[in-house]
Every structure is written in C-alpha cells, then in structure tokens.
N, CA, C and O atoms as a MOPAC input file, in Angstrom:
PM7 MOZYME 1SCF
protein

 N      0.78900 1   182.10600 1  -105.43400 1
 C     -0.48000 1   181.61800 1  -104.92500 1
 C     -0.59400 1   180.11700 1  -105.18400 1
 O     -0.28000 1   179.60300 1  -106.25700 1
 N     -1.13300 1   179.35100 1  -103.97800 1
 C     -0.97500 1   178.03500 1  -104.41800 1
 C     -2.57600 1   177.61700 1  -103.86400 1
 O     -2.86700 1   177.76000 1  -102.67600 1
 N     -3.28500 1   177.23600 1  -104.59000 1
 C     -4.88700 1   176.29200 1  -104.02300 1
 C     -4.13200 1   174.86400 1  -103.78300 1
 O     -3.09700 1   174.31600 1  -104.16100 1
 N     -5.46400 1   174.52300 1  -102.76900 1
 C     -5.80700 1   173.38800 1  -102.06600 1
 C     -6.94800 1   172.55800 1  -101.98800 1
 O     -7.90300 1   173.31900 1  -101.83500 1
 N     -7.35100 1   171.34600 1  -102.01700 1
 C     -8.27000 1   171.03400 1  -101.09400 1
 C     -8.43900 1   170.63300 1   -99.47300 1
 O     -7.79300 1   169.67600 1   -99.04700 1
 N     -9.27300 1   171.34600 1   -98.63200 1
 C     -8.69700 1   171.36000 1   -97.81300 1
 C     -9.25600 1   169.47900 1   -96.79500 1
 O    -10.41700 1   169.41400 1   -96.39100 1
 N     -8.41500 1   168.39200 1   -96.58200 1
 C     -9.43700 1   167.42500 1   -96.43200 1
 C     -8.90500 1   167.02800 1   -94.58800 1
 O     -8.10200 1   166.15600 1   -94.25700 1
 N     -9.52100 1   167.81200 1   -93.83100 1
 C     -9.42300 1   167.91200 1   -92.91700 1
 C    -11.05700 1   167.32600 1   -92.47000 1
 O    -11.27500 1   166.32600 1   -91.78800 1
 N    -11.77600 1   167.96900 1   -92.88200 1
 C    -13.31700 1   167.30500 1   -92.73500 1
 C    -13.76800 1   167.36800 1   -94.23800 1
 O    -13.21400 1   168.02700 1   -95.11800 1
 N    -15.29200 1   166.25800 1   -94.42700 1
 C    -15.54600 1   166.23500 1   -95.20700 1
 C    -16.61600 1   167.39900 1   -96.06300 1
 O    -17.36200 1   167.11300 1   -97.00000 1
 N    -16.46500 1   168.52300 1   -95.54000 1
 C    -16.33600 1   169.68300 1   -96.14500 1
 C    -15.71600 1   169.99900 1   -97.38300 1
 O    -16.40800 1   169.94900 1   -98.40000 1
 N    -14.84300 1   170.23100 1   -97.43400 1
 C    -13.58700 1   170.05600 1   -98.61600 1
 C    -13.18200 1   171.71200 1   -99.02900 1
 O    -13.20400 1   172.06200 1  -100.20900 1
 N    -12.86000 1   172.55100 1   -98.05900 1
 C    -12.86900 1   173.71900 1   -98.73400 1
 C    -11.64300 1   174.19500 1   -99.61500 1
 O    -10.51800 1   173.80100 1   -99.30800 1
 N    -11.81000 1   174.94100 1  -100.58200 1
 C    -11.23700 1   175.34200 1  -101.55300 1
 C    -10.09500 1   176.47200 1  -100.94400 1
 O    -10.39500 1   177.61800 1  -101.28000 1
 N     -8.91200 1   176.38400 1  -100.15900 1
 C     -7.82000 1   176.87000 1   -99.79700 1
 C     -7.11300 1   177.99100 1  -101.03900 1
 O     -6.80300 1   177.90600 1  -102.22700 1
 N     -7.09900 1   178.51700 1  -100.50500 1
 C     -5.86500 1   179.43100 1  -101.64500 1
 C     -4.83700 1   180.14300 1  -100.66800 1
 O     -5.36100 1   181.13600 1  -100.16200 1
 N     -3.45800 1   179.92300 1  -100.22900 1
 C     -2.35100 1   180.40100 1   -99.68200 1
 C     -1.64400 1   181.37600 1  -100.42200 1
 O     -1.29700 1   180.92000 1  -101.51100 1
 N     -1.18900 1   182.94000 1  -100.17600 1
 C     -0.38200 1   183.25700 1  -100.89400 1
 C      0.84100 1   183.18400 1  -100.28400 1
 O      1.02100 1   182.42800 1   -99.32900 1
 N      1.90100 1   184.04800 1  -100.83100 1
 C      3.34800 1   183.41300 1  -100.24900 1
 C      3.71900 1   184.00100 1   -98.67300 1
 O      4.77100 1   183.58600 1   -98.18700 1
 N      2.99200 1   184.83500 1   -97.96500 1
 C      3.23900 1   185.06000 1   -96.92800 1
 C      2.28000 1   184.20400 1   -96.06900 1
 O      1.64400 1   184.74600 1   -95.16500 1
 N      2.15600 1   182.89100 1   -96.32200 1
 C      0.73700 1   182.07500 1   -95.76800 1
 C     -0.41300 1   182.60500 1   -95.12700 1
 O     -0.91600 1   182.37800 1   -94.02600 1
 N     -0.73100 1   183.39600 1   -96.10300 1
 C     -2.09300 1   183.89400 1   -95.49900 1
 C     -3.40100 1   182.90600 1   -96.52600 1
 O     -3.39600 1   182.72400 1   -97.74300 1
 N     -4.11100 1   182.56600 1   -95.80400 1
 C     -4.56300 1   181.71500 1   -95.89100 1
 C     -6.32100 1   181.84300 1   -95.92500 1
 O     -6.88000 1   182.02300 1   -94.84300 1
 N     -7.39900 1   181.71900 1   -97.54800 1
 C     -8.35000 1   182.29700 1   -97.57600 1
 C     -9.21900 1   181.20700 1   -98.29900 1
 O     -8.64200 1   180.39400 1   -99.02100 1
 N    -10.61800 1   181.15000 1   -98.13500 1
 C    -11.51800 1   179.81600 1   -98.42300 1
 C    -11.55500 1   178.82900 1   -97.67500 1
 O    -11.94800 1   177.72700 1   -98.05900 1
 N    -11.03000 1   179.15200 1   -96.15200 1
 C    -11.26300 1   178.11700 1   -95.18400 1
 C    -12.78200 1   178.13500 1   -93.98000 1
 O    -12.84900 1   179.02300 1   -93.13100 1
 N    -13.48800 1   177.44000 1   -94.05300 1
 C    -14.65100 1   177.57900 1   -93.16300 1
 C    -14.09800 1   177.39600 1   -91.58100 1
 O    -14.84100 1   177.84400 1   -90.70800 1
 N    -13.02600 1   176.85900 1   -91.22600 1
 C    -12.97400 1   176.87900 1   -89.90700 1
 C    -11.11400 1   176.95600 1   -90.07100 1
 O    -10.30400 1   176.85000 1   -90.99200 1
 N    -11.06900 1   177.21900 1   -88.48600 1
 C     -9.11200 1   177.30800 1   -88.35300 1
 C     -8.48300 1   176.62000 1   -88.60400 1
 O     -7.31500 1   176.94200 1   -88.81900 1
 N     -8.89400 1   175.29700 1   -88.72000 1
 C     -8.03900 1   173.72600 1   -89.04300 1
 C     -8.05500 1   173.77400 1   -90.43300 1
 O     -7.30800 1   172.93500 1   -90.93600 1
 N     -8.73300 1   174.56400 1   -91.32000 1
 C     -8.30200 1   174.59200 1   -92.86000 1
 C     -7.02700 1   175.28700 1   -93.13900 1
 O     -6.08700 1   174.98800 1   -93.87600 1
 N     -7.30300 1   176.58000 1   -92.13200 1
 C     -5.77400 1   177.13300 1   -92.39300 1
 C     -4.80900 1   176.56000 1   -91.42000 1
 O     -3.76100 1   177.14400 1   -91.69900 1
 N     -4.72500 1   176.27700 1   -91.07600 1
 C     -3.27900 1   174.53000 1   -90.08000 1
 C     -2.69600 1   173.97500 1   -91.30800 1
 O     -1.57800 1   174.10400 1   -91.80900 1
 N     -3.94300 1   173.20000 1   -91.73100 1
 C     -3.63600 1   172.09900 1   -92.56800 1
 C     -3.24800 1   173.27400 1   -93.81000 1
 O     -2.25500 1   172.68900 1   -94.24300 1
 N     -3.32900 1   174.23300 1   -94.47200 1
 C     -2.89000 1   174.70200 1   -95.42800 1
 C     -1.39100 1   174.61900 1   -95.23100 1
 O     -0.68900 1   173.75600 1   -95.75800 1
 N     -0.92400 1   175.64100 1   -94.38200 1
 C     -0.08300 1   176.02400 1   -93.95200 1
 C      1.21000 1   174.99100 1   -93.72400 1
 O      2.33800 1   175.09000 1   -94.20700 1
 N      0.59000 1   173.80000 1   -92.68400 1
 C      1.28000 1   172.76500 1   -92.74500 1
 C      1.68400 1   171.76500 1   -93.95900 1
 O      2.72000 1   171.15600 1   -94.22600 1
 N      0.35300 1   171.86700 1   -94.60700 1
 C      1.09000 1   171.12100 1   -96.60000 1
 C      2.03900 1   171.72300 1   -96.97700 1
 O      2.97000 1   171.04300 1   -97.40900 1
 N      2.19100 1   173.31700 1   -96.96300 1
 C      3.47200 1   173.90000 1   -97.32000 1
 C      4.38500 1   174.01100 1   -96.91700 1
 O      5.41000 1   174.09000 1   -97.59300 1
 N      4.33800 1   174.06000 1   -95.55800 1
 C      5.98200 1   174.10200 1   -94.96400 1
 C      6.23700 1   172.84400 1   -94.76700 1
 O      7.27000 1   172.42500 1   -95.28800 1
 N      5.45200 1   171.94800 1   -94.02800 1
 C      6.16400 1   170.49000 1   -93.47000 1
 C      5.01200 1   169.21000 1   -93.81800 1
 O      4.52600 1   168.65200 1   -92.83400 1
 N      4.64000 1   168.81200 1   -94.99900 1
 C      3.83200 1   167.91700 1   -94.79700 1
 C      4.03100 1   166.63200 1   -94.27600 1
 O      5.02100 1   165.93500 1   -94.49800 1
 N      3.19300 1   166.36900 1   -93.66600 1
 C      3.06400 1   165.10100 1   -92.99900 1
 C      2.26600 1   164.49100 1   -93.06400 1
 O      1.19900 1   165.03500 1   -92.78000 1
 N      2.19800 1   162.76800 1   -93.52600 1
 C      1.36300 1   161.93200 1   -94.02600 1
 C      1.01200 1   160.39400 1   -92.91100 1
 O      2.10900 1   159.91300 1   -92.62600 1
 N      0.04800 1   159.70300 1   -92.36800 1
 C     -0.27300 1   158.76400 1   -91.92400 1
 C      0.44500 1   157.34700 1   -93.12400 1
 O      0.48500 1   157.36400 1   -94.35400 1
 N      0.84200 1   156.44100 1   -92.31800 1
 C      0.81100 1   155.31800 1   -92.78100 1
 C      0.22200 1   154.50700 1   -92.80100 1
 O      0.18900 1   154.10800 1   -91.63700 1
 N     -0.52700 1   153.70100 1   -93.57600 1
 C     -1.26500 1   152.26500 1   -93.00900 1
 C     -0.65400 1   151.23800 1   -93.98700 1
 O     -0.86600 1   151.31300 1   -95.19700 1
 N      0.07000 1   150.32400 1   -93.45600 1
 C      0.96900 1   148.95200 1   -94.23000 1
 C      0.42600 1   147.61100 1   -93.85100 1
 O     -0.71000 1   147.45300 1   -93.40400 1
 N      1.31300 1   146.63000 1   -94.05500 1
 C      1.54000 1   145.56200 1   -93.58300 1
 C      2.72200 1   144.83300 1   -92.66000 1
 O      3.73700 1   145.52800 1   -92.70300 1
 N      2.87600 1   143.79600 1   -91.94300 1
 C      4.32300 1   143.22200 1   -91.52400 1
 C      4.19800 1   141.85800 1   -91.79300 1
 O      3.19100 1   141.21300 1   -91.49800 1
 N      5.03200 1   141.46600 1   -92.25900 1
 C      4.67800 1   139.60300 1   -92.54100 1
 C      4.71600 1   139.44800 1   -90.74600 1
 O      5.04000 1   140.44100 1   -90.09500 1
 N      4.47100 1   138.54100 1   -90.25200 1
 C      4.54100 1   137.49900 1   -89.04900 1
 C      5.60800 1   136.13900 1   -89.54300 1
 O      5.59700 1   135.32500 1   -90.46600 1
 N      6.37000 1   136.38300 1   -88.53500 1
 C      8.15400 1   135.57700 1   -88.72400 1
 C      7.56400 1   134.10700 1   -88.44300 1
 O      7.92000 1   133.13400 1   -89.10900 1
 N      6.41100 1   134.02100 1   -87.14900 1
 C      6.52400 1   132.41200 1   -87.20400 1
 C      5.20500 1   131.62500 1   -87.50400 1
 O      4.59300 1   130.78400 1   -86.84600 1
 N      4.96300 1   132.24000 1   -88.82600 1
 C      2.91700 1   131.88600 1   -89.49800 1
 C      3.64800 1   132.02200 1   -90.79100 1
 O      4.40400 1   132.91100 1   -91.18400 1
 N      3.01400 1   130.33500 1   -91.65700 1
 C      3.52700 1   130.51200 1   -92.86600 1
 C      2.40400 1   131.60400 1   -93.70000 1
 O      1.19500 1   131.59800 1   -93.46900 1
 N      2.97400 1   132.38300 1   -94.54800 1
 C      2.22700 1   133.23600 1   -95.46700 1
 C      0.80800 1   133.83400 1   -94.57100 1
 O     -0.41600 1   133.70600 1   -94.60800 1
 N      1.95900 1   134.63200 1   -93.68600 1
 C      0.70400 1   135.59700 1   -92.99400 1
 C      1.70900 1   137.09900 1   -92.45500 1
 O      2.89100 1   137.31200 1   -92.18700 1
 N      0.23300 1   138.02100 1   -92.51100 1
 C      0.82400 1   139.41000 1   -91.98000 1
 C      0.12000 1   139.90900 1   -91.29900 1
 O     -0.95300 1   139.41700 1   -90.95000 1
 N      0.54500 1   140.98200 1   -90.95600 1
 C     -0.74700 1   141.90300 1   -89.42400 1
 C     -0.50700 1   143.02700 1   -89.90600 1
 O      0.63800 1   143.32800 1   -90.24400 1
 N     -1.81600 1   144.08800 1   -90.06200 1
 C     -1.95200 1   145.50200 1   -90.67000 1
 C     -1.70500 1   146.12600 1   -89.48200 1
 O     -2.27600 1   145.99200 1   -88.39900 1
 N     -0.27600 1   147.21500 1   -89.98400 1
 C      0.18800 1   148.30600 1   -88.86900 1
 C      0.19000 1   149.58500 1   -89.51900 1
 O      0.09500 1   149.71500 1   -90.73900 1
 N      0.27400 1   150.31100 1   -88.89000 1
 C     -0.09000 1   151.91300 1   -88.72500 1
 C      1.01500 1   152.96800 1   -88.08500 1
 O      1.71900 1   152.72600 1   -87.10500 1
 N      1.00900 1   153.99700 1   -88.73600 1
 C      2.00200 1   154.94700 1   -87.70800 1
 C      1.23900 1   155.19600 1   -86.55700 1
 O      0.02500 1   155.36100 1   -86.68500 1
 N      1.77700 1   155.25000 1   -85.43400 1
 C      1.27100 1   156.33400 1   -84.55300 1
 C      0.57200 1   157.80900 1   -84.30900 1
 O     -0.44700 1   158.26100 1   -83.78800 1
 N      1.73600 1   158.27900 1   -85.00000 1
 C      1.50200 1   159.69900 1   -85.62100 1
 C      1.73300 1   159.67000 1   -87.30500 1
 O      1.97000 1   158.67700 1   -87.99200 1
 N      1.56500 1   161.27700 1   -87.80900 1
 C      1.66900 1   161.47700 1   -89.09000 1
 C      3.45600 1   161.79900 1   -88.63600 1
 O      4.02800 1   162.24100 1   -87.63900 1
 N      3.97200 1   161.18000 1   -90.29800 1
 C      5.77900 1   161.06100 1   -90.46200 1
 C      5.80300 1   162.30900 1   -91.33100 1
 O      4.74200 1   162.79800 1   -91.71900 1
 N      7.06300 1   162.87500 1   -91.67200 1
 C      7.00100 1   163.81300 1   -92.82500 1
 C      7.03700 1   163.38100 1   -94.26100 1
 O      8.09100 1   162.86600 1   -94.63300 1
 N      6.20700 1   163.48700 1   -95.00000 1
 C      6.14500 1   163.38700 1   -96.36700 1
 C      7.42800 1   162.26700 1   -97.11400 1
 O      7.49600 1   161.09500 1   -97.48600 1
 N      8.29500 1   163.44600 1   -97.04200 1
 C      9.89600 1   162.88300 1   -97.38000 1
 C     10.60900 1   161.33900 1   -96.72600 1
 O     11.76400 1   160.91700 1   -96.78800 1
 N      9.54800 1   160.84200 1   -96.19100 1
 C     10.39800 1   159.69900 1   -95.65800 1
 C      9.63500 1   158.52100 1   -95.51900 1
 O      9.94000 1   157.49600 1   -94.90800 1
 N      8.72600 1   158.74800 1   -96.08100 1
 C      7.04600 1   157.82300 1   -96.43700 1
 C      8.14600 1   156.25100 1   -97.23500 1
 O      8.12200 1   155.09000 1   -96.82500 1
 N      8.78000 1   156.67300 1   -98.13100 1
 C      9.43700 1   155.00100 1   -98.71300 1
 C     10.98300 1   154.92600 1   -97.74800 1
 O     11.91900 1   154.94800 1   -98.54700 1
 N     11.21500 1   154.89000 1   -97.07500 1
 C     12.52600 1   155.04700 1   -95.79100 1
 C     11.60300 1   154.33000 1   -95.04500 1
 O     11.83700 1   153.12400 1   -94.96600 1
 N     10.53200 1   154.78100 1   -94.42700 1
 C      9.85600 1   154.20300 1   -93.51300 1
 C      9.33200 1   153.11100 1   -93.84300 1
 O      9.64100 1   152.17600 1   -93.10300 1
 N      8.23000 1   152.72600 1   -95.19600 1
 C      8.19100 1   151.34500 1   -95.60400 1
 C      9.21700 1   150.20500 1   -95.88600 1
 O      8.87900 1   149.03700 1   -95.69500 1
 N     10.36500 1   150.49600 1   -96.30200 1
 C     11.49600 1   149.83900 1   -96.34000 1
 C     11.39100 1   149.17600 1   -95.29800 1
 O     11.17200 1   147.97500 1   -95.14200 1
 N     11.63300 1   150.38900 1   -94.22200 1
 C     12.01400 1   149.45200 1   -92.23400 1
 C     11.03000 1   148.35000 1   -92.23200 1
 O     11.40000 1   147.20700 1   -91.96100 1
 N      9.51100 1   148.68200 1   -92.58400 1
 C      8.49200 1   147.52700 1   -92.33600 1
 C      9.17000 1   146.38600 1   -92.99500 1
 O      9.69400 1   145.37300 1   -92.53000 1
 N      9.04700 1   146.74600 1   -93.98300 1
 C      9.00800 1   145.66200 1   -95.01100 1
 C     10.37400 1   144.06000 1   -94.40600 1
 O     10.31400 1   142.83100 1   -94.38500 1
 N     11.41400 1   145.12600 1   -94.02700 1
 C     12.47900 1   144.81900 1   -93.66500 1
 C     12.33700 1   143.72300 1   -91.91200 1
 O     13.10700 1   142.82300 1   -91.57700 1
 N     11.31200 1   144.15400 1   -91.25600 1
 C     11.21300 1   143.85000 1   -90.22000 1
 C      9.59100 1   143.38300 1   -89.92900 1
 O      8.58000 1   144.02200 1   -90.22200 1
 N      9.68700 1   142.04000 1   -89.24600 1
 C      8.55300 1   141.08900 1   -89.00800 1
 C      8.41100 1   141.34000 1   -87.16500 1
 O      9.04200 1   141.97900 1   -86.32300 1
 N      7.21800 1   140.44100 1   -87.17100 1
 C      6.28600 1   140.12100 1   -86.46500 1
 C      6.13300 1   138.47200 1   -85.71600 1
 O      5.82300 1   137.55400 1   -86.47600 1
 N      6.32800 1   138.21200 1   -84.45500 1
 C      6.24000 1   136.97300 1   -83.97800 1
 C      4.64400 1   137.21700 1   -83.50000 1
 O      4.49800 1   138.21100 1   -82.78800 1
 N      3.72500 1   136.63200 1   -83.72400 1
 C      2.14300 1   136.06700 1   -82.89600 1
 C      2.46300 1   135.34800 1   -82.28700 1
 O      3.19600 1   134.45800 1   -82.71700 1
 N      1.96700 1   135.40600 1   -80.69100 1
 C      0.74400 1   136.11900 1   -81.39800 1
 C      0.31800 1   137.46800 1   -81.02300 1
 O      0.58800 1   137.65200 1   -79.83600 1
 N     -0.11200 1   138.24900 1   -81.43800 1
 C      0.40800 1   140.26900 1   -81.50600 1
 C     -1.12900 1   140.74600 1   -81.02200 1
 O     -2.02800 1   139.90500 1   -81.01400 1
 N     -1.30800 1   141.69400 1   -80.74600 1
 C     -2.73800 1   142.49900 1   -79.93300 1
 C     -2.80700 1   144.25900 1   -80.50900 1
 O     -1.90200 1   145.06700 1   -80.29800 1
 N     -3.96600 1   144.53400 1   -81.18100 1
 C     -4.33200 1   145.61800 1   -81.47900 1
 C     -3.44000 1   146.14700 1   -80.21400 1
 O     -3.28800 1   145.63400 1   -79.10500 1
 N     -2.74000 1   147.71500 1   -80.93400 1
 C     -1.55800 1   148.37000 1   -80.14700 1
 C     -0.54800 1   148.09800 1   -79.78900 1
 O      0.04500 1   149.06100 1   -79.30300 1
 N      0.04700 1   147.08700 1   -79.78800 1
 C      1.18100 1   146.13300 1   -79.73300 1
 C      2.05300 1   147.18300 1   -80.77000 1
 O      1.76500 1   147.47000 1   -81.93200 1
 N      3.08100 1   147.60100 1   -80.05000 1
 C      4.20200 1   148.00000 1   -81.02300 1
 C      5.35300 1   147.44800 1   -81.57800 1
 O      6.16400 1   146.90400 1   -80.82900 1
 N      5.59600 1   147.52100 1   -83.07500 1
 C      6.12000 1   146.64400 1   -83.59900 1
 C      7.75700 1   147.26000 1   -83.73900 1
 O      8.78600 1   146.62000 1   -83.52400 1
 N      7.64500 1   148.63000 1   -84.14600 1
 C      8.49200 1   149.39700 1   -84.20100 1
 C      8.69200 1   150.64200 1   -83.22300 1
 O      7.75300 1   151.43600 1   -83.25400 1
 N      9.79500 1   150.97700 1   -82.31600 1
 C      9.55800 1   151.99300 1   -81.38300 1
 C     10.17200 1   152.93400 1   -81.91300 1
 O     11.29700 1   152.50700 1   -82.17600 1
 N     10.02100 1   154.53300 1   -82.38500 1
 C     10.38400 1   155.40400 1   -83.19600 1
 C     10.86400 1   155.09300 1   -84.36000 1
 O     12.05900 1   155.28800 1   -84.58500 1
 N      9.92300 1   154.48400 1   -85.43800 1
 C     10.74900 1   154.22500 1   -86.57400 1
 C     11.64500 1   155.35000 1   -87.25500 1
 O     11.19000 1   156.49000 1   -87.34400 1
 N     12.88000 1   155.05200 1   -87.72300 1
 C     13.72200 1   155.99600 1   -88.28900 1
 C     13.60500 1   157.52900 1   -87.00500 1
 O     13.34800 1   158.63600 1   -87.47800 1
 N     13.71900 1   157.45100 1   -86.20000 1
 C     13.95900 1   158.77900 1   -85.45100 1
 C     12.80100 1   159.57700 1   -86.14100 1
 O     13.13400 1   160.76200 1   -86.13500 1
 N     11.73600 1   159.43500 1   -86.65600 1
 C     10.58000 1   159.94600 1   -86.66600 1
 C      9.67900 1   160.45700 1   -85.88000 1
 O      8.82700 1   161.22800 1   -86.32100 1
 N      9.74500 1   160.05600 1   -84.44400 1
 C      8.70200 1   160.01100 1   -83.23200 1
 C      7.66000 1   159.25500 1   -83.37500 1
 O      6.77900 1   159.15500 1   -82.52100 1
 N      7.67300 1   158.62500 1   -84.52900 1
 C      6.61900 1   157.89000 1   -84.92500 1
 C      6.73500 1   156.18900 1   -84.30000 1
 O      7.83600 1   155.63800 1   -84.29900 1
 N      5.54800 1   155.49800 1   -83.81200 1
 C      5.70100 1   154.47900 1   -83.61800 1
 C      4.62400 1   153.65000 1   -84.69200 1
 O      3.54900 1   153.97300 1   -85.19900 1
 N      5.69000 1   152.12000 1   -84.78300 1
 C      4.73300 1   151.25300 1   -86.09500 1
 C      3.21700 1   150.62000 1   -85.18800 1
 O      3.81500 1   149.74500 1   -84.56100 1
 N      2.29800 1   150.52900 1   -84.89600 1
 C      1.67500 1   149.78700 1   -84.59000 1
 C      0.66900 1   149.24300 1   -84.97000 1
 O     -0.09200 1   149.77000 1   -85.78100 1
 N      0.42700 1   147.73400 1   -84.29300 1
 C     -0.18800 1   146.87300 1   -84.72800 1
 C     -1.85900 1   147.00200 1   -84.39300 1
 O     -2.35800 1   147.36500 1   -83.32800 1
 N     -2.47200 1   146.64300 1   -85.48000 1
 C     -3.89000 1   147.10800 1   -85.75300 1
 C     -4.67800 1   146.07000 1   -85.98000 1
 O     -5.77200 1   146.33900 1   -86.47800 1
 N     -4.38800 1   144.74100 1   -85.71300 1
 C     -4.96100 1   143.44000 1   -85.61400 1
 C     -4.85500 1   142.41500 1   -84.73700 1
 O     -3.80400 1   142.67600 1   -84.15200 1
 N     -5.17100 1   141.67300 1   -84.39800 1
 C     -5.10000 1   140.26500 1   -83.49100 1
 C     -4.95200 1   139.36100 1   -84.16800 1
 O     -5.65100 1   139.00000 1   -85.11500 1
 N     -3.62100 1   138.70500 1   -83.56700 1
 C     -3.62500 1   137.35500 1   -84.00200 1
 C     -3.23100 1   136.29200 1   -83.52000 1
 O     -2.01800 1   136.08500 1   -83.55500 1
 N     -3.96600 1   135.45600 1   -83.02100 1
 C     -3.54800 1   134.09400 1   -81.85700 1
 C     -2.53200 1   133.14800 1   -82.39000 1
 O     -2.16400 1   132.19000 1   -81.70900 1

C-alpha cells in the first residue's frame, strides 16, 4: 500500500494505491490517473533558464512543453544549461525541438528585444 497526495487540484486528496492499482480517497477520476501514473511512469514539468549567446549577463525563462519522465529531469537540464539563446526570442519560440528524444519541446516563456 502506498499513500499520496493527490495535487492535481487544489483539493489535495489523500490517495492510497494498493499493489494491483486500485486506487481509493480520490474525489474525482484525475486523482486516480495521477495516482496511478506516480507509480508506474512519473512525469514532471520543467521550468529553467537559457543564458542568451548575444546579451552580456542575460537569460530567458523556458519551459517543457509537456511533462518529461521523472528519470531524466538532470539529462534534460544539462541540454539547457549546455545550450543558449540568440534575441531577440518571443513567448513560444522554441529553443529546443524534442529535447533528448523526450517529445518534449524547450520553450521560451519571455520576450526579449
């Protein structure tokens, strides 16, 4: 038996999964998703930074697209970290196109002239 909180809305219900994922203390169906999915495959949102290659001491806040799997959350910051930004860049502007074979794309979540 494994509990949860479930933070899908700000509800917060108290999840309890046993090992055949059956799934109990959820007020709506998306508690048991999200249970279910923490255990077999979690998957987490990113929100980072990218320096900008031609602005001295500047960066633009990017975002996954989608949620990545758990397991690859510092793989995937590496790539950022590793890879810049020319401005001037536009909210949605993609910086990265499938980072790491993720399906995930990096994108950009700021403006900058």
């Amino acid at each position: 038996m494994k509990e949860l909180t479930c933070i899908v809305c700000p509800r917060g219900c108290r999840l309890t999964i046993d090992d055949n994922l059956n799934v109990t203390g959820n007020f709506c169906p998306r508690g048991a998703e999200y249970a279910k999915n923490e255990l077999t495959n979690p998957k987490r949102m990113i929100t980072s930074f990218m320096r900008v290659k031609n602005r001295e001491n500047c960066v633009v806040s990017v975002k996954t697209s989608v949620a990545i799997p758990k397991g690859m959350i510092f793989q995937v910051m590496e790539e950022i970290n590793h890879v810049g930004v020319d401005a001037p860049t536009r909210i949605g502007d993609i910086a990265i196109k499938d980072v790491l074979g993720t399906g995930a794309d990096i994108v950009i979540t700021k403006n900058i002239k």
